[in-house]
C-alpha positions as CSV (number, residue, x, y, z in Angstrom):
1,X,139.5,81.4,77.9
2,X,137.4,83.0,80.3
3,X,134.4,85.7,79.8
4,X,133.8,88.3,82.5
5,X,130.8,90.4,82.5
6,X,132.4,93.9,83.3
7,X,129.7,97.2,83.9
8,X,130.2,100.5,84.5
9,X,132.4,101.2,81.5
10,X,131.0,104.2,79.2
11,X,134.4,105.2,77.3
12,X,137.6,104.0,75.8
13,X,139.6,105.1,79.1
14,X,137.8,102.8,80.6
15,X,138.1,99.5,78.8
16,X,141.9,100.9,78.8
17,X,141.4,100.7,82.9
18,X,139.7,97.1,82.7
19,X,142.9,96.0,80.2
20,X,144.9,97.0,82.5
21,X,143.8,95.8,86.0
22,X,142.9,92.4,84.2
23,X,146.8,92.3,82.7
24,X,147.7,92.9,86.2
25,X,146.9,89.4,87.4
26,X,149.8,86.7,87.2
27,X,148.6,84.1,84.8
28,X,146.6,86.4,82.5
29,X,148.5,86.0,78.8
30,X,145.6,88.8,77.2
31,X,143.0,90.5,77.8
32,X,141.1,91.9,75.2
33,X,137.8,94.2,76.3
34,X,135.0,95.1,74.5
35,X,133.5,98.0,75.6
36,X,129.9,97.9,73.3
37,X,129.5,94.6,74.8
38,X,130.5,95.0,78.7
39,X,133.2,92.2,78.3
40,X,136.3,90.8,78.9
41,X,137.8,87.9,77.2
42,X,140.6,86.7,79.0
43,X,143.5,84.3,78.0
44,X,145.6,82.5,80.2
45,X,145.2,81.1,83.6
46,X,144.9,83.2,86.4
47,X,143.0,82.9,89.4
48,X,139.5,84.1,88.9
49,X,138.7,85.2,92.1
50,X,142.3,87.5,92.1
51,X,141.0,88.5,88.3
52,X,137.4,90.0,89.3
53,X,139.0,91.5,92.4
54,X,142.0,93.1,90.2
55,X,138.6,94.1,88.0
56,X,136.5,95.8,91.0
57,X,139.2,97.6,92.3
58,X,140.1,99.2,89.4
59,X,136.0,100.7,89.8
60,X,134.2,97.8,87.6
61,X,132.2,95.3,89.0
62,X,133.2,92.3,87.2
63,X,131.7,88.6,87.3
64,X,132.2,85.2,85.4
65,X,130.1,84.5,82.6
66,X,129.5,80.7,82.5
């Protein structure tokens, strides 16, 4: 499983976004986002680099949370 660190995000809509850019990425199996918390849990195994990118472009910075 991997954590992401995701900012920006202020409403539902916009953990809806974050699902949805992040289930976008070959590999991810789920993606669950919690918006109070600014994170994405992600199941699966995708690329991470593709993953944060997917994430950005979709108007989130996103990072790795070790």
């Amino acid at each position: 499983m991997l954590k992401l660190k995701v900012d920006d995000m202020s409403c539902g809509h916009c953990a809806a976004t974050v699902t949805k850019a992040a289930q976008s990425v070959a590999g991810v199996e789920k993606a669950d986002v919690d918006l109070a918390k600014g994170e994405a849990l992600i199941t699966g195994t995708p690329d991470i680099a593709a993953l944060i990118a997917a994430i950005d472009d979709a108007g989130f910075p996103a990072k790795e949370i070790m």
